[in-house]
C-alpha positions in Angstrom: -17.7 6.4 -13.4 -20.6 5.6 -11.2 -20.5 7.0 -6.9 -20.8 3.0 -6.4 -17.3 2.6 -8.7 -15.5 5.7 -6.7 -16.4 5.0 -3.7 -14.6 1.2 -4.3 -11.8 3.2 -5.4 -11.4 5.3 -2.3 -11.6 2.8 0.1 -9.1 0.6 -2.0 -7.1 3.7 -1.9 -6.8 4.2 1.9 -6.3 0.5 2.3 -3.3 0.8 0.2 -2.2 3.6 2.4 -2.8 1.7 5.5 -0.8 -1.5 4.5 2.0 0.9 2.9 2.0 2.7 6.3 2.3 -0.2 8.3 5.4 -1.9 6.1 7.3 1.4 6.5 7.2 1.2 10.5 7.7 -2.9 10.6 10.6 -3.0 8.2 11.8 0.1 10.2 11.3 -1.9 13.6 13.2 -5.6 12.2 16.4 -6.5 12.7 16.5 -9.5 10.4 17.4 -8.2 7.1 16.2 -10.8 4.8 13.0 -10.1 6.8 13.2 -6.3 6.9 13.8 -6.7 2.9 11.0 -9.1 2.3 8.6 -6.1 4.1 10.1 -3.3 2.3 9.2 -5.2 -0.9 5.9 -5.4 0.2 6.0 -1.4 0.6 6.5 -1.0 -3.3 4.7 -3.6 -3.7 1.3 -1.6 -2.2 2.9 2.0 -3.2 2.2 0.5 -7.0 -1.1 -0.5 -6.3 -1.8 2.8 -4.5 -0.6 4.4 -7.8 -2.7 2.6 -10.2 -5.7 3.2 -8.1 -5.0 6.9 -8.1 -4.5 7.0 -11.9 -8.3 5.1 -12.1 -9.5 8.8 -11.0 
């Protein structure tokens, strides 16, 4: 893997972090559950992508 390729991967990797970061402390902060639910799917959602970026390495 090329330093071009990793450093792609470890700024898609702290991205993932970020957004994952801010869905835990939204969905914590709703009080509309459909809402709340719909953020917390978005959570998994980037904690999967998070994954497979790690497993690149």
């Amino acid at each position: 893997m090329t330093n071009k390729e990793l450093l792609y991967i470890e700024d898609a990797l702290g991205h993932e972090k970020f957004m994952k970061s801010c869905s835990v402390k939204t969905s914590s902060k709703l009080t509309d559950p459909a809402l709340s639910g719909y953020v917390k799917q978005l959570e998994q959602k980037h904690t999967e992508l998070y994954n497979k970026f790690l497993n690149l390495l």
